[in-house]
mmCIF file of the C-alpha atoms, coordinates in Angstrom:
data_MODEL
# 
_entry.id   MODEL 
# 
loop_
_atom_site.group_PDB 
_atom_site.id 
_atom_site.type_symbol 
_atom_site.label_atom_id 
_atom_site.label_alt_id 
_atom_site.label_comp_id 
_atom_site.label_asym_id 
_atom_site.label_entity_id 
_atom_site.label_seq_id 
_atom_site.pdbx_PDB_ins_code 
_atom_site.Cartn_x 
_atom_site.Cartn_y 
_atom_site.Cartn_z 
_atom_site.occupancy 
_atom_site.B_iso_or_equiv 
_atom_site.pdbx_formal_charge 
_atom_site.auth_seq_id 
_atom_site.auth_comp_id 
_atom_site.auth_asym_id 
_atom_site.auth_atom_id 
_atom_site.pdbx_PDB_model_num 
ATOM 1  C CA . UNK A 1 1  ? 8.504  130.383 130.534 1.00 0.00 ? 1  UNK A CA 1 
ATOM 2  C CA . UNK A 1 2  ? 9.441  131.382 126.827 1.00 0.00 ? 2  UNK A CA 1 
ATOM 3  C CA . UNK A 1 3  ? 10.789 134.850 128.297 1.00 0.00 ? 3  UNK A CA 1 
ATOM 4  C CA . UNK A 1 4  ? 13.284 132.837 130.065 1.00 0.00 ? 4  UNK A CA 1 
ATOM 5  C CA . UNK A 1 5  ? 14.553 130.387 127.609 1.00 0.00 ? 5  UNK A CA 1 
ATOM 6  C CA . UNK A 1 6  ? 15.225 133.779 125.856 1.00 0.00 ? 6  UNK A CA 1 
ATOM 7  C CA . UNK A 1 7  ? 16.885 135.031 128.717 1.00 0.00 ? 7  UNK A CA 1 
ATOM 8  C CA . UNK A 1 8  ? 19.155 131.587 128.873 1.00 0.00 ? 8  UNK A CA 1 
ATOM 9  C CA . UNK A 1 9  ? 20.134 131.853 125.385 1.00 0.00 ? 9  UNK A CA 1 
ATOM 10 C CA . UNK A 1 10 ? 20.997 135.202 125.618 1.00 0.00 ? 10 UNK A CA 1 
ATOM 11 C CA . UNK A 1 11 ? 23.791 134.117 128.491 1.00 0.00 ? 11 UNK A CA 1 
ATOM 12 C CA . UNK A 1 12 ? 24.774 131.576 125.809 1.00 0.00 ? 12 UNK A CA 1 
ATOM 13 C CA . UNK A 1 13 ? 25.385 133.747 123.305 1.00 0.00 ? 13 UNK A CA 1 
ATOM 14 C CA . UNK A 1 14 ? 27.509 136.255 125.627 1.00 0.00 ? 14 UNK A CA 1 
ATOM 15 C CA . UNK A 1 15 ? 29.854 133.738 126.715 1.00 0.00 ? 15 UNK A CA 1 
ATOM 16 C CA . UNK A 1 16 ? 30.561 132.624 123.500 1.00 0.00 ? 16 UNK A CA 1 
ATOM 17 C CA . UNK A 1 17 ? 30.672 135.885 121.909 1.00 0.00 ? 17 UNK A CA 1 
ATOM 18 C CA . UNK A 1 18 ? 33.404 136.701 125.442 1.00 0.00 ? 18 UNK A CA 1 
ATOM 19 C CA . UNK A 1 19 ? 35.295 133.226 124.986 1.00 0.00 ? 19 UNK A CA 1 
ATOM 20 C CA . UNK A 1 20 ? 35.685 134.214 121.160 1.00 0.00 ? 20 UNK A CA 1 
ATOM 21 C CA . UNK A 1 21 ? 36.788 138.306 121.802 1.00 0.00 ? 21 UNK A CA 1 
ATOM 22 C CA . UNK A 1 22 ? 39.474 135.888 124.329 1.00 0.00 ? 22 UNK A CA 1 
ATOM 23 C CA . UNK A 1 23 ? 40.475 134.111 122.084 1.00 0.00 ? 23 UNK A CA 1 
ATOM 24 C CA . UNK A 1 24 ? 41.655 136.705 119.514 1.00 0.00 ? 24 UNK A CA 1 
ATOM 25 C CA . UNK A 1 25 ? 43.400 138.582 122.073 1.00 0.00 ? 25 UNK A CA 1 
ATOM 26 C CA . UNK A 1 26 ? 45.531 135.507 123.460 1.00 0.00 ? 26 UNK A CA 1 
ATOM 27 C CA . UNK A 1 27 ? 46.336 134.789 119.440 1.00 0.00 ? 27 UNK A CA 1 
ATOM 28 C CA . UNK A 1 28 ? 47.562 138.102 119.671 1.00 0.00 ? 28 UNK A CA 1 
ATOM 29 C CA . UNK A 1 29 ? 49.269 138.534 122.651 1.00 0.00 ? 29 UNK A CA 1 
ATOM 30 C CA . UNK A 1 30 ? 50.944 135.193 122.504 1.00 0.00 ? 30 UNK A CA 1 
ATOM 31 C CA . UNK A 1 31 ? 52.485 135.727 118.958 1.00 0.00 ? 31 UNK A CA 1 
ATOM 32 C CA . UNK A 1 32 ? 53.703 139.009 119.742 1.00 0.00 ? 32 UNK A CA 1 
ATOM 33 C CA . UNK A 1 33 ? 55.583 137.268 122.823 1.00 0.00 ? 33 UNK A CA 1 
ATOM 34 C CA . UNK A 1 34 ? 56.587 134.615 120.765 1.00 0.00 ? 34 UNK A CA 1 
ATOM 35 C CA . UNK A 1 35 ? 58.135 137.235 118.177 1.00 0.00 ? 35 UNK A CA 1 
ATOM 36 C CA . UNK A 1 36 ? 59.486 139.193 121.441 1.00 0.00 ? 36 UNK A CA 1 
ATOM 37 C CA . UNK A 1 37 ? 61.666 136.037 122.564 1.00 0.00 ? 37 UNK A CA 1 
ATOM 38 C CA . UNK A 1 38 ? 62.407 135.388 118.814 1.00 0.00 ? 38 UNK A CA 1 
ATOM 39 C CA . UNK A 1 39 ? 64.008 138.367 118.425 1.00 0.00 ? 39 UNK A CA 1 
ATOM 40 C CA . UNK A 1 40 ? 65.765 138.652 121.946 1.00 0.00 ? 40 UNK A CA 1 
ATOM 41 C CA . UNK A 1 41 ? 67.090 135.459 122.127 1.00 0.00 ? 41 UNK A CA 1 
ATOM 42 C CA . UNK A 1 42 ? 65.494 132.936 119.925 1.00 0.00 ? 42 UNK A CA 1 
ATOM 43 C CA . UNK A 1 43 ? 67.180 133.411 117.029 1.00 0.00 ? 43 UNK A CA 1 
ATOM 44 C CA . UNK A 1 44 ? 70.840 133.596 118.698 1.00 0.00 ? 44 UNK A CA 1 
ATOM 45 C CA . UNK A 1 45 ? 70.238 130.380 120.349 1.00 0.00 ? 45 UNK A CA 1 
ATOM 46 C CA . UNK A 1 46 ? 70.487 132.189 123.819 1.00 0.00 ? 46 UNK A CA 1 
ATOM 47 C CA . UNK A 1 47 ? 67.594 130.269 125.105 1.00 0.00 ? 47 UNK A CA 1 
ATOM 48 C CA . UNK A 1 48 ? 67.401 130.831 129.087 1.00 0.00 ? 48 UNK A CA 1 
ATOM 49 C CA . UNK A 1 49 ? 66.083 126.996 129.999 1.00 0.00 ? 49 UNK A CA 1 
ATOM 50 C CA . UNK A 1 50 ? 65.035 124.089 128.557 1.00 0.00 ? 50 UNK A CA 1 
ATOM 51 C CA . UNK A 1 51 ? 61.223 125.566 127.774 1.00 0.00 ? 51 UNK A CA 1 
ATOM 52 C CA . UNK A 1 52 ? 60.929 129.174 125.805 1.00 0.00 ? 52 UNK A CA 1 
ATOM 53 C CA . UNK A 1 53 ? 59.342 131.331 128.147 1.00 0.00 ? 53 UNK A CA 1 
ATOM 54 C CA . UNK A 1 54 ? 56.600 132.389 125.966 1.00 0.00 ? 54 UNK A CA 1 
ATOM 55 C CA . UNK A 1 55 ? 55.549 128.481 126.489 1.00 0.00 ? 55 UNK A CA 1 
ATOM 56 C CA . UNK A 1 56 ? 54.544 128.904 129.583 1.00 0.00 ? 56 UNK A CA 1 
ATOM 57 C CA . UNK A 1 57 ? 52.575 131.880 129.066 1.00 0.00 ? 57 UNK A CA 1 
ATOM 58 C CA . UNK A 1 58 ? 51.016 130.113 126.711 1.00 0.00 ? 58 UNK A CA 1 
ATOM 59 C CA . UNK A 1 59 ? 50.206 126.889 129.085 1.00 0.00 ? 59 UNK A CA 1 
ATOM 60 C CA . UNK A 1 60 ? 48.583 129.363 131.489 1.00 0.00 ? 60 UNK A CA 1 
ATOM 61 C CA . UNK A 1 61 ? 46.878 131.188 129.692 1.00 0.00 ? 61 UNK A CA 1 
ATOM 62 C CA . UNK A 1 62 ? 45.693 128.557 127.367 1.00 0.00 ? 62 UNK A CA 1 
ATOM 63 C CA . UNK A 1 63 ? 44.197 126.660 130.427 1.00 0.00 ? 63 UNK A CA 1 
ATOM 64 C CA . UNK A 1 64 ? 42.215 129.411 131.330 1.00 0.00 ? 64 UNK A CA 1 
ATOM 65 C CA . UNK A 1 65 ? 40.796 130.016 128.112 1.00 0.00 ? 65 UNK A CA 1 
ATOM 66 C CA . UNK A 1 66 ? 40.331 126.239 127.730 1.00 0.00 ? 66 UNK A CA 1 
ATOM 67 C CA . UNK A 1 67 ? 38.259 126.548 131.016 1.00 0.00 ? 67 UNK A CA 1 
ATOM 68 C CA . UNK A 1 68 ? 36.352 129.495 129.304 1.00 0.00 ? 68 UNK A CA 1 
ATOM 69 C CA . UNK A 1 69 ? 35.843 127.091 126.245 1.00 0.00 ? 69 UNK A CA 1 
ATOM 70 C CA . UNK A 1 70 ? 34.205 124.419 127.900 1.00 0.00 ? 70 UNK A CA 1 
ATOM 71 C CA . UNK A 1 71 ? 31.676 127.119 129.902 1.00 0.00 ? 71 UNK A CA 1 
ATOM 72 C CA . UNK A 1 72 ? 30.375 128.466 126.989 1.00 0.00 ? 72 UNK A CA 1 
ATOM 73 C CA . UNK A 1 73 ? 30.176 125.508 124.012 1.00 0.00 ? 73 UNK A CA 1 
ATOM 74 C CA . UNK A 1 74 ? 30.307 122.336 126.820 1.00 0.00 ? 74 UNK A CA 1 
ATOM 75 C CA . UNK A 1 75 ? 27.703 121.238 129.134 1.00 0.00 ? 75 UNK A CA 1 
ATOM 76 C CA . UNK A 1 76 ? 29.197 123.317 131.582 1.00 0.00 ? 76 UNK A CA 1 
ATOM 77 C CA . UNK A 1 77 ? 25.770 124.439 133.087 1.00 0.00 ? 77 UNK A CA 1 
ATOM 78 C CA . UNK A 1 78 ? 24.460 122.338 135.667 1.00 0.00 ? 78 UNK A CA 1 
ATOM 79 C CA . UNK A 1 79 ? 21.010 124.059 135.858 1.00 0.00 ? 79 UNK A CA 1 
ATOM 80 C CA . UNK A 1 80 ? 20.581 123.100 132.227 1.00 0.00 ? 80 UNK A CA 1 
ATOM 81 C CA . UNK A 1 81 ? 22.014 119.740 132.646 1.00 0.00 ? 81 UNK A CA 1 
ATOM 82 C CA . UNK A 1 82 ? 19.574 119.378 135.450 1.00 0.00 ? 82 UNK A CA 1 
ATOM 83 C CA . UNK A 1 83 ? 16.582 120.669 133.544 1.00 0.00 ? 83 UNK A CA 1 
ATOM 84 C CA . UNK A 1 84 ? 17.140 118.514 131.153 1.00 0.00 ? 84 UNK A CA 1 
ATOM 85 C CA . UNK A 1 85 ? 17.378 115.451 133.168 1.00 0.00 ? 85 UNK A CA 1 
ATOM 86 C CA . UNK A 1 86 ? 14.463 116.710 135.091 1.00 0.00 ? 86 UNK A CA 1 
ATOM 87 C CA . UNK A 1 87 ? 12.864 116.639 131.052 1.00 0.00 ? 87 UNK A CA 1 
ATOM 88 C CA . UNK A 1 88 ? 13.639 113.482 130.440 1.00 0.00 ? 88 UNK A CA 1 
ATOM 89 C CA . UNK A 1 89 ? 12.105 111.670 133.781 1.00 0.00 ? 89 UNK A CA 1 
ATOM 90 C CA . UNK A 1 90 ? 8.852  113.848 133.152 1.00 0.00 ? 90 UNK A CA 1 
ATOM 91 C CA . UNK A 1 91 ? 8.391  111.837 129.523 1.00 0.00 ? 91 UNK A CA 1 
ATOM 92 C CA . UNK A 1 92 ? 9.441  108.796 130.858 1.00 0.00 ? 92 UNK A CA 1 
ATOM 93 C CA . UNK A 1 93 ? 6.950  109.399 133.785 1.00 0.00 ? 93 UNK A CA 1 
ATOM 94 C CA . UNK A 1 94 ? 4.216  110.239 131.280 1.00 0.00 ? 94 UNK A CA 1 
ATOM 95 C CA . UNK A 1 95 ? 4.810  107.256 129.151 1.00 0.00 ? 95 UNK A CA 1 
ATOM 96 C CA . UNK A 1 96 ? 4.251  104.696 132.071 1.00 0.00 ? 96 UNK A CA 1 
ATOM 97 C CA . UNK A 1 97 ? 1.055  106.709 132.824 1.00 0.00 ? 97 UNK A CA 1 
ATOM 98 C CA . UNK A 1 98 ? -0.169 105.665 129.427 1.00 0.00 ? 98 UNK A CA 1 
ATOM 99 C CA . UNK A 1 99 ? 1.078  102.215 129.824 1.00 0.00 ? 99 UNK A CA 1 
# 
């Protein structure tokens, strides 16, 4: 049983360690469009709509990776939430048995 706790926080620790390599490439990438439309029509007020188009790149993007967030630091796991729950009725079980 301890061999796969280990196991389970090792899958922890590679989805964060993913979600954070992610996250420095979509800093990246979305700055460098941001300096792209800055340069090619930002700063001549030739805006093509409403929205910059590096926005919505960003929106995407920034959903997915909010996604990717939530798997690795939430309680995105059901089998954990579950074993947890499944935990917590075992104690309260046990207490009643000594009741």
């Amino acid at each position: 049983m301890e061999n796969n706790r280990d196991e389970q926080l090792w899958l922890v620790a590679k989805k964060r360690a993913q979600f954070k390599r992610h996250l420095a490439v979509y800093v990246v990438v979305i700055v460098f469009l941001w300096g792209v439309w800055w340069f090619t029509a930002g700063q001549y007020g030739r805006s093509t709509g409403p929205v910059p188009w590096p926005a919505w790149a960003m929106l995407g993007w920034g959903l997915g990776l909010a996604f990717q967030y939530f798997e690795a630091y939430g309680d995105g796991d059901l089998k954990s939430s579950t074993q947890r729950e499944y935990e917590k009725l075992k104690a309260q079980e046990q207490q009643n048995r000594q009741l």
